[in-house]
C-alpha positions in Angstrom: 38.3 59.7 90.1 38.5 57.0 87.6 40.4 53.4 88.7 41.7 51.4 85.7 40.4 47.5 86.8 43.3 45.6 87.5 45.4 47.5 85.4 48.7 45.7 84.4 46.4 42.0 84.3 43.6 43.8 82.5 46.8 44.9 79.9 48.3 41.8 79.6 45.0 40.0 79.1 44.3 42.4 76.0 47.6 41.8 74.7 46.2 37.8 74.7 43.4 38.6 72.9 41.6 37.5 76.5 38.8 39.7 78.3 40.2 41.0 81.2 36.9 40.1 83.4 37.1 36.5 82.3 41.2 36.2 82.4 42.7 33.9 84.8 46.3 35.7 84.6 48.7 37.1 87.5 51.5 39.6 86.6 54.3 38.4 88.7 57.4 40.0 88.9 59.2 36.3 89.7 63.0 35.0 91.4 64.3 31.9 89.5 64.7 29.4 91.7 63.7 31.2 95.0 60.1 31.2 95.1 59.8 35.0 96.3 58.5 36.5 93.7 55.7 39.1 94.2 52.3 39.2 92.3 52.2 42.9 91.2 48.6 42.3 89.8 45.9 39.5 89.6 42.2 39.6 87.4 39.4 39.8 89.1 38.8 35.6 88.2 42.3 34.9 89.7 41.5 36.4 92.4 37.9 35.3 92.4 39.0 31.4 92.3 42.3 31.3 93.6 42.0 34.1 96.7 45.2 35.5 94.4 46.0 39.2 95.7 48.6 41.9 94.9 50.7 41.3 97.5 50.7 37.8 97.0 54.3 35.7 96.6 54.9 33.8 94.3 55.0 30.5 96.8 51.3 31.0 97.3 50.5 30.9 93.7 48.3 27.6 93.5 50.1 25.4 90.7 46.8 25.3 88.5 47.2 24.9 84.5 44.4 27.8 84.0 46.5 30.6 85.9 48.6 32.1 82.9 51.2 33.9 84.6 53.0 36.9 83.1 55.9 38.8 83.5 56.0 42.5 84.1 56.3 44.8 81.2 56.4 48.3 82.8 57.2 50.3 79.4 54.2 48.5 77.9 52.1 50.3 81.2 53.5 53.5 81.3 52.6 53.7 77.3 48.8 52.3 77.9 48.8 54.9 81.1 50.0 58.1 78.8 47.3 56.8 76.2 44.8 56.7 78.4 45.4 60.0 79.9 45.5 61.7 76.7 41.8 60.0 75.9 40.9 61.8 79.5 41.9 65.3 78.3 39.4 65.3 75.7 36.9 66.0 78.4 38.9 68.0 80.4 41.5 70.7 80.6 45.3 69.4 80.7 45.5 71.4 84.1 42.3 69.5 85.3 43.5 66.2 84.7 45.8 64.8 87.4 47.2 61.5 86.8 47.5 60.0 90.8 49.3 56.6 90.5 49.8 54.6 86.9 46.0 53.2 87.2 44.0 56.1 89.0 43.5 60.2 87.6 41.5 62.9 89.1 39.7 65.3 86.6 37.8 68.1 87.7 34.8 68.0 85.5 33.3 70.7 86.9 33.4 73.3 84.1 33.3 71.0 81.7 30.4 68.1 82.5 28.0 69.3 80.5 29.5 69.4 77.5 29.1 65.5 77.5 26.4 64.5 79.2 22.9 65.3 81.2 24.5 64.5 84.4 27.9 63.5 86.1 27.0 59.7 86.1 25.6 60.3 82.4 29.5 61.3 81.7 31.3 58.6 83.6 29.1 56.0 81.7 30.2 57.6 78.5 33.9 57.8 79.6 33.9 54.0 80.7 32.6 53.3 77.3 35.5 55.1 75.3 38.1 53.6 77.4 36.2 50.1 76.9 35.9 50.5 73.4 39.3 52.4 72.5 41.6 49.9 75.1 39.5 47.0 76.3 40.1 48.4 79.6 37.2 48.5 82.1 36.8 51.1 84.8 35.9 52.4 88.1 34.8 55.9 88.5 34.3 57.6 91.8 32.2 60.5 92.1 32.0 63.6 94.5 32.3 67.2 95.1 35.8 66.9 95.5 39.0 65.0 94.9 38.4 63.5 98.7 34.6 62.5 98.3 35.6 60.8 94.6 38.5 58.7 96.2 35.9 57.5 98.9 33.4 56.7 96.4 36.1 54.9 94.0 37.5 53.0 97.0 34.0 51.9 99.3 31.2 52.6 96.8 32.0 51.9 93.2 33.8 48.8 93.6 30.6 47.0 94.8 28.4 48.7 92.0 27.3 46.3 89.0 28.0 49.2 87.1 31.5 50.2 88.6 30.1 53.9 89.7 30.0 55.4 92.9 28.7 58.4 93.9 29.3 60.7 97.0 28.6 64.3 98.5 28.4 66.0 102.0 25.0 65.0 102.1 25.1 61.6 101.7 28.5 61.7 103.9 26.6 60.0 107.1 25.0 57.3 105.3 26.9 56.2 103.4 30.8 56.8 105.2 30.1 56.7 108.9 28.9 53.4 109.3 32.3 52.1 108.3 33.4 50.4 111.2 36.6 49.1 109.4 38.7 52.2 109.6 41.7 51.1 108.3 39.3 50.3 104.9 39.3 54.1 104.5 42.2 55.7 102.4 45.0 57.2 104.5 44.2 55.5 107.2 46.7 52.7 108.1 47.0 49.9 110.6 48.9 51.8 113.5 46.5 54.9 113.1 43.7 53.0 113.3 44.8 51.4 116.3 45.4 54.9 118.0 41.7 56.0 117.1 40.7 53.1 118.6 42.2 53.7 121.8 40.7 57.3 122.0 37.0 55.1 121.8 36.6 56.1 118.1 35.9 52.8 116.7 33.5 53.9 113.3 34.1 56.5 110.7 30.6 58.3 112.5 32.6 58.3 116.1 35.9 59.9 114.4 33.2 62.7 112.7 31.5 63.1 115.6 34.9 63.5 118.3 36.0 66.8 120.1 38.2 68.4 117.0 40.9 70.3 119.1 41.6 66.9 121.1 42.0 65.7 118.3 44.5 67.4 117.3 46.0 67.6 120.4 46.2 64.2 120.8 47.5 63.1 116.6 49.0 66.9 115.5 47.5 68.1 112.1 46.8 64.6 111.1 44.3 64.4 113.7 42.8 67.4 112.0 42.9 66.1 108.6 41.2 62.8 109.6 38.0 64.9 111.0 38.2 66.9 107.7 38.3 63.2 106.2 35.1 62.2 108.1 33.1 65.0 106.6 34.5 64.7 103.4 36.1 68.0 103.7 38.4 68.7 100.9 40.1 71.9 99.5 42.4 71.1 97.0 42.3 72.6 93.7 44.1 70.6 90.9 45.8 73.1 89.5 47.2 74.3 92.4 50.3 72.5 93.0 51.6 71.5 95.9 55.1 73.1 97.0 56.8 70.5 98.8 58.9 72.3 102.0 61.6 69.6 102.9 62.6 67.9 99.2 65.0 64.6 99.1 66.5 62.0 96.9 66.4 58.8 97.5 66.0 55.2 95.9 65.4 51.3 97.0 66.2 48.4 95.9 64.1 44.9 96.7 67.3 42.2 96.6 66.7 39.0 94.2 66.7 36.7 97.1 67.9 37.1 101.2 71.1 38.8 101.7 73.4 37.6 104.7 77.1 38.2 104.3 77.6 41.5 105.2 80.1 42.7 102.1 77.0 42.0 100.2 74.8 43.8 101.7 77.3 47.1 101.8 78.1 46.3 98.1 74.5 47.4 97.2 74.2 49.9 100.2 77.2 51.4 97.6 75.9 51.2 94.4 72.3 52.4 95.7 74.1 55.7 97.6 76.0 56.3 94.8 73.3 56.6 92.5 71.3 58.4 94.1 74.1 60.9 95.0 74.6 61.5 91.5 70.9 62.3 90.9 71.3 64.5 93.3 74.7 66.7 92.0 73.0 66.3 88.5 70.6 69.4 90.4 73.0 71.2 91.7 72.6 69.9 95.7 73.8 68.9 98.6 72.8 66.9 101.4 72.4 67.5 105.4 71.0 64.4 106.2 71.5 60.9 105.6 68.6 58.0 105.4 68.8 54.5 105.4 65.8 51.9 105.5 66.6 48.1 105.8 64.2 45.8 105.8 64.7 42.5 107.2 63.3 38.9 105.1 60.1 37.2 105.7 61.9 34.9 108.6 63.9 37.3 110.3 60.9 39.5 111.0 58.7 37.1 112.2 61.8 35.6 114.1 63.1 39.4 115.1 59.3 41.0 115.8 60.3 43.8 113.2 60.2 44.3 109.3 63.4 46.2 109.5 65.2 49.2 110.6 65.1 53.2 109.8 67.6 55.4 110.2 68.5 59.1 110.3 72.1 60.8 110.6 72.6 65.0 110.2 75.7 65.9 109.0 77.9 68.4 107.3 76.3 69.3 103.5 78.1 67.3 100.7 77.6 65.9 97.8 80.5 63.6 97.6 79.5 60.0 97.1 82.5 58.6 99.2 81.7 60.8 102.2 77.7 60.3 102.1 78.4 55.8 101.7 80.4 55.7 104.3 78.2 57.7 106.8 75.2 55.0 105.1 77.7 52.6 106.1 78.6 53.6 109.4 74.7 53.8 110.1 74.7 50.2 109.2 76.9 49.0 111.0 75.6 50.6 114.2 72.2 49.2 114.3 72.5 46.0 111.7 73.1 42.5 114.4 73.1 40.0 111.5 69.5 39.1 110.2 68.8 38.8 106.6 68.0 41.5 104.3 65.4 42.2 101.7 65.8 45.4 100.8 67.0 48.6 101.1 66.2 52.5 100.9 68.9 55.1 101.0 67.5 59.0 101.3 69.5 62.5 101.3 67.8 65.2 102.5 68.1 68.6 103.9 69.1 69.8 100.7 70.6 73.5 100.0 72.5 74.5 96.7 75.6 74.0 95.9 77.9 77.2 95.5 81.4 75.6 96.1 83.6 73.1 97.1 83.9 73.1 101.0 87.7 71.5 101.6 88.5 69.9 104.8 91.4 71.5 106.0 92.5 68.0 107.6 92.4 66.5 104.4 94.9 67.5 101.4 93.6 69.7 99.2 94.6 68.6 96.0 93.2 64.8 96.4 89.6 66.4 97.0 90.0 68.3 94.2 90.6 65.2 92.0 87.9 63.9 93.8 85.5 66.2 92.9 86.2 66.3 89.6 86.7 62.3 89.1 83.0 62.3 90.1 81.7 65.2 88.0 83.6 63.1 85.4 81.7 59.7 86.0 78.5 62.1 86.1 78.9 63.6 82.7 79.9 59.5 81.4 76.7 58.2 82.9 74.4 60.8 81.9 75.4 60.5 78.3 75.9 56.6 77.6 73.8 55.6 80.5 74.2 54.2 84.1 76.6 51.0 82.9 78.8 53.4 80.9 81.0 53.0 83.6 80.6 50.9 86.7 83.2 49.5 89.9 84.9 46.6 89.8 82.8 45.7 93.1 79.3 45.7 91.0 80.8 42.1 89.6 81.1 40.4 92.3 78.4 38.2 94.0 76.1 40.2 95.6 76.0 43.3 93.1 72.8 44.6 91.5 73.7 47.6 89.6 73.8 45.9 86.0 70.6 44.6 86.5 68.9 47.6 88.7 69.8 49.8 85.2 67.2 47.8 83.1 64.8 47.8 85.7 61.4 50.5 85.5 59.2 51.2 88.6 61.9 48.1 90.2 60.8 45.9 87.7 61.0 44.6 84.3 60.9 47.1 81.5 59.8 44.1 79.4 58.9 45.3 75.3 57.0 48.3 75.3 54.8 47.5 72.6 52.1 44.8 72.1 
């Protein structure tokens, strides 16, 4: 598994003619006038001398003339991540190359190794050096007998390495993984799971490999099962194999450009965001079963309120109609929302099944759902053509509306110039 270092930073330091190990730069995807923007990526010397992280704001940003600070250019990322993906196929096959995030891919060297190399470290020494050379990009490679064992080493071993490289196997498992005391240090293992493991006694990564299996599982479901598979480094997942996901959704969120209060504002964008996504989701053919919505409260109100937000479910009849799906959003918003500020929001429609007709409401006339339907296949056909802000409603003008600006916007962020 092979990490590019501080990838947008490392990026945007190249693009300065800078080395990315000696670059004092932050990518930060900034607010004007608010102070709330967030750091999306920091070098390792910003980092180093300022304690600068990736989930830093913008407010705790030291005001230092040596931080060069840079706005994000996701276009620019995604074209250095499909470069550097391509280089990676020369030593693998395309189905053995699995790209996992815009910074980290999987390949499955194992038929292929020693083609380039005496040994699996002699490779990853010869791939850092092509990526080096060809991008100026340094990376971290994890090494194991399977996709698991090579995310542990990336993430606990190779990070600490002078020569970014980490190696790991089922024998080495108990030396080098179950002293780990820090739990939640260990990939899919989060805050709140850790705390549950604790309170079954399993306080190291040797105690969780060493517990009673089916309590366990009894006690956590099939994730308790896949965390002792995780202690052992138990892993079997084939590449190529892809994954068929059972319960598929749509969905999208939106991080607001500063605290929202007044609640027409806040349904303005709970609108544009369902409507979107609802026309993603006729563009396949769907319909929905159940609603989603995710709100999540500002810094203050959640310290104030003793929770980040609110997360919501509703079932319903299957549709695809935009009005019908915002105003069951909005009725779920309206049920559990008591007035604290909002930061963002995530709408979701799942328990999808095709669609094969038009389902009328016999309370309802007719002919206006009709026109209805069609009006929106209409507006679909517009914006699929000449793009989102072909056509847009009145309400997107007013204070509080997003959906001009959400349109330029990649990954949530600045597409920026794609080029260097």
């Amino acid at each position: 598994m092979i990490d590019n270092k501080s990838f947008y930073a490392s990026v945007e330091s190249m693009t300065r003619g800078i080395n990315p190990l000696k670059s004092v730069l932050v990518v930060m995807s900034e607010t004007a006038n608010t102070g709330s923007g967030l750091v999306l990526a920091a070098s390792p010397q910003a980092k180093k001398l300022f304690g600068i992280s990736n989930v830093s704001r913008q407010y705790e940003v030291p005001k230092d003339e040596r931080i060069i600070v840079a706005p994000p250019r996701m276009n620019l990322y995604i074209q250095r991540n499909v470069a550097v993906n391509k280089m990676y196929r020369t030593f693998v096959a395309d189905a053995d190359c699995y790209p996992y995030s815009i910074d980290e891919s999987i390949l499955d060297m194992t038929k292929s190794w020693q083609l380039f190399g005496d040994s699996p470290l002699a490779v990853a020494r010869h791939i850092q050096k092509k990526i080096r050379g060809k991008f100026g990009l340094y990376t971290t490679v994890g090494i194991g007998e399977n996709p698991l064992q090579a995310k542990l080493a990336l993430d606990l071993i190779a990070k600490k390495d002078h020569e970014l490289i980490g190696t790991l196997s089922y024998a080495t498992m108990p030396e080098k993984i179950w002293p780990i005391t820090k739990l939640n240090k260990v990939w899919s293992i989060g805050q709140r799971t850790q705390a549950h493991l604790n309170r079954l006694g399993i306080n190291s990564m040797d105690d969780l490999a060493h517990y009673n299996p089916y309590q366990l599982k009894q006690e956590m479901g099939i994730i308790g099962t896949q965390l002792f598979a995780l202690a052992w480094g138990i892993d079997h997942s084939q590449l190529h194999q892809l994954v068929k996901v059972r319960d598929k959704s749509w969905s999208n969120s939106q991080v607001l450009p500063r605290d929202y209060k007044q609640q027409n504002e806040i349904e303005l964008v709970i609108r544009e965001v369902g409507m979107q996504v609802a026309s993603r989701m006729r563009h396949h053919q769907q319909q929905a079963g159940c609603i989603n919505l995710a709100v999540g409260f500002s810094y203050a109100d959640s310290t104030q309120d003793g929770r980040g937000g609110f997360s919501h479910s509703m079932r319903i009849d299957p549709t695809d109609s935009s009005h019908t799906l915002i105003e069951y959003l909005l009725k779920l918003f309206r049920q559990f929302w008591e007035g604290q500020s909002i930061r963002n929001i995530m709408v979701g429609f799942s328990k999808l099944s095709p669609r094969t007709g038009m389902q009328l409401n016999l309370f309802q006339n007719p002919q206006r759902q009709i026109k209805n339907d069609s009006f929106e296949r209409v507006l679909d056909r517009i914006r699929d053509r000449f793009g989102i802000t072909a056509l847009i409603p009145a309400s997107s003008l007013l204070k509080g509306g997003t959906m001009i600006e959400r349109a330029s916007l990649v990954g949530g962020h600045n597409g920026g110039n794609s080029y260097d």
